[in-house]
Structure formats: structure tokens, C-alpha cells
N, C-alpha and C positions, 0 to 999 in steps of 0.2 A: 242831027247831032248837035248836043246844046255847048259850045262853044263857054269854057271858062271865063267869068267875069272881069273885065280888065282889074276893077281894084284885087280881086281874089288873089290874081296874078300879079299884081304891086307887090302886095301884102308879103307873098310865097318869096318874090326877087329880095325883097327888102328884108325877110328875116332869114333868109339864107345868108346874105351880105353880112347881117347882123352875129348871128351864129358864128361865120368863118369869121367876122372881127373879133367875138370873144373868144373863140379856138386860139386867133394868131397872141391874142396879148395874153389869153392865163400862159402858152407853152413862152411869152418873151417874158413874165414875170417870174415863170417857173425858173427858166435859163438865168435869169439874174441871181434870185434867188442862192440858187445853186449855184454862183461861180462866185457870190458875198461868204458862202459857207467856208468854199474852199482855198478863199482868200482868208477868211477869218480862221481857219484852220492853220495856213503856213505863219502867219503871224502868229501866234500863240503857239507852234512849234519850233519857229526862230527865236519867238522868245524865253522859250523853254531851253533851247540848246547853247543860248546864251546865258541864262544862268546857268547850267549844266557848266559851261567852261570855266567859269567863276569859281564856284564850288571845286575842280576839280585842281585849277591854280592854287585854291588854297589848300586842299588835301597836300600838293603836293608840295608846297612851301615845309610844313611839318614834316615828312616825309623826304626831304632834300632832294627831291626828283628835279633837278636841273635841266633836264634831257626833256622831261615834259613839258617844263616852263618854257622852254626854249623854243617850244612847237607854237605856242601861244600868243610868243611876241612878238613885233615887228620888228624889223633890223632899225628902225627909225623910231622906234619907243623911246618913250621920256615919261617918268615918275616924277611928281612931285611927292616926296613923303611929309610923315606929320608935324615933321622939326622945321621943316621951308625947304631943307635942301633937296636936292636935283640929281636923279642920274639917268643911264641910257640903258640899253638891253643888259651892255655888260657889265654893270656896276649891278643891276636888280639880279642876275643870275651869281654874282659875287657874293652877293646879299644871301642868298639864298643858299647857295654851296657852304656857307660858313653860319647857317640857323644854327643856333644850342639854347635855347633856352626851352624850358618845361612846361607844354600847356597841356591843362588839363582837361578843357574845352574849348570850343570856337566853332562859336554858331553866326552863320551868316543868316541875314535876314530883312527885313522890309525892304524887296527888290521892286523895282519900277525900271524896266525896257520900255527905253523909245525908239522906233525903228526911222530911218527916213532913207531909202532909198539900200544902197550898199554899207551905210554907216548904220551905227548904233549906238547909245549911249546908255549906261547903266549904272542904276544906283542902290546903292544897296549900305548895310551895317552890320560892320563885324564886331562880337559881344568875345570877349578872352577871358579868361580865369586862366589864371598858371601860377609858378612859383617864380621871385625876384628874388634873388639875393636870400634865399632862403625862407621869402614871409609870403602869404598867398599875397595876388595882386589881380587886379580887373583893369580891364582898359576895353576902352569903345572907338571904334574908327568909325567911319563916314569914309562912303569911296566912291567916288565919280572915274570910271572908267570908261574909255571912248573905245570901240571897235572898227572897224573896217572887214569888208567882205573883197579880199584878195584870191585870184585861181581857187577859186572854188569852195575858198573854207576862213574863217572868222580871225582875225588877228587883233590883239591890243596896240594899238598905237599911244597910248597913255593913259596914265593912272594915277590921281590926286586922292592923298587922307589927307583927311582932319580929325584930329584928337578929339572926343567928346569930353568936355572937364567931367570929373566926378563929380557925383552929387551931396 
């Protein structure tokens, strides 16, 4: 009986070796792969539900929903508005229980979420068209809002505008 060739049997040791090392790295590239998607997923649905809350703080500004806002903020929020001055949750819920002015639209838009860890930060501009004092009127913010990720779900800890001058 003709006994297999030692190189034959190198050969067979050596691309089996080789085989099960391409097996182990396509399933550890695969595994990567697939846990960047699913990371790349929550981030882009964090940041989606982040604007979602934006959006829906300002829905509910027009709307006088206090009770909503209120879910929103942190007990430790602080606004800078667009004149310089300063308030805390219950000056910004103040603010909001006593909205009367007419707008006719308010589109929020060019958002950028940066996420770092439990925090977040967000940017974004809100475009107004409403009536003043009787004469149409537009006005532009800029608004840097910071978040925190408290028991489970997203909170404002503060909120800076800036006036965009008219053009």
C-alpha cells in the first residue's frame, strides 16, 4: 500500500489550516460588520428621536401644551433666549402658558445631532412667518440645545437662540 506523500500531506495540513483561517475571519469580519450596522442603526434612531423631541417641543410651544414641555425639561434647565436673558424650567414653562402670538408657519430645519456617550447636542433653525402687531413678520433662530439621557429617556438641560438679523 502506497503510503501518501509527505509534501501531499503538508500541502492537505496546510490548506485546511488555511481554509479554517478564512472561515474564522470572513464569520469575525462578518460579526463586525453586523454589530457597525446595528450600532450605525441606533445612532441614527437616537438621532431621529432626538429631533422627533424638538419637533414635538415646538409643536407643542403653539399649542400651549405645558404638561408636554414639562416632560421634556430637566428640573436643572436653563435657556438662554435671543435678547441675552436667562431663565430656568419655570420661567420657560411661564413663557409658554402665556404664548399669544399668531404664526402662520414654523419650520424647523438644518438639524445636526452629535451624540457622545449619554449626552447630546443639537442644532438646528427655526424659520417663523406670523402676524406682529398686525403686519406679517419673519424671524430666524439658531438653537443649540444640550440633552442628557436620564432613567431611561432624553431631557433638555439647556437651550441657547440666536436671532438671525434679516436680510
Amino acid at each position: 500500500m502506497q503510503q501518501p506523500r509527505a509534501s501531499h500531506v503538508d500541502y492537505c495540513e496546510k490548506e485546511n489550516r488555511v481554509t479554517h483561517r478564512s472561515a474564522t475571519a470572513c464569520y469575525v469580519l462578518a460579526s463586525l460588520c453586523a454589530a457597525s450596522t446595528v450600532m450605525a442603526q441606533e445612532v441614527v434612531s437616537t438621532q431621529d428621536a432626538l429631533i422627533e423631541l424638538e419637533r414635538s417641543w415646538n409643536a407643542a410651544v403653539y399649542q400651549r401644551d405645558v404638561e408636554h414641555i414639562e416632560t421634556l425639561l430637566a428640573d436643572d434647565f436653563i435657556a438662554t433666549y435671543d435678547d441675552g436673558s436667562r431663565g430656568d424650567k419655570a420661567r420657560e414653562l411661564e413663557l409658554i402658558a402665556g404664548f399669544n402670538q399668531q404664526v402662520e408657519s414654523a419650520a424647523q430645519e438644518d438639524f445636526t445631532v452629535q451624540l457622545y456617550d449619554d449626552t447630546a447636542v443639537v442644532w438646528f433653525t427655526l424659520r417663523i412667518i406670523g402676524i406682529r402687531q398686525g403686519q406679517p413678520a419673519e424671524l430666524t433662530l439658531r438653537y443649540t440645545d444640550v440633552w442628557l439621557q436620564r432613567n431611561g429617556r432624553w431631557q433638555c438641560v439647556s437651550s441657547h437662540s440666536t436671532r438671525v438679523p434679516s436680510r
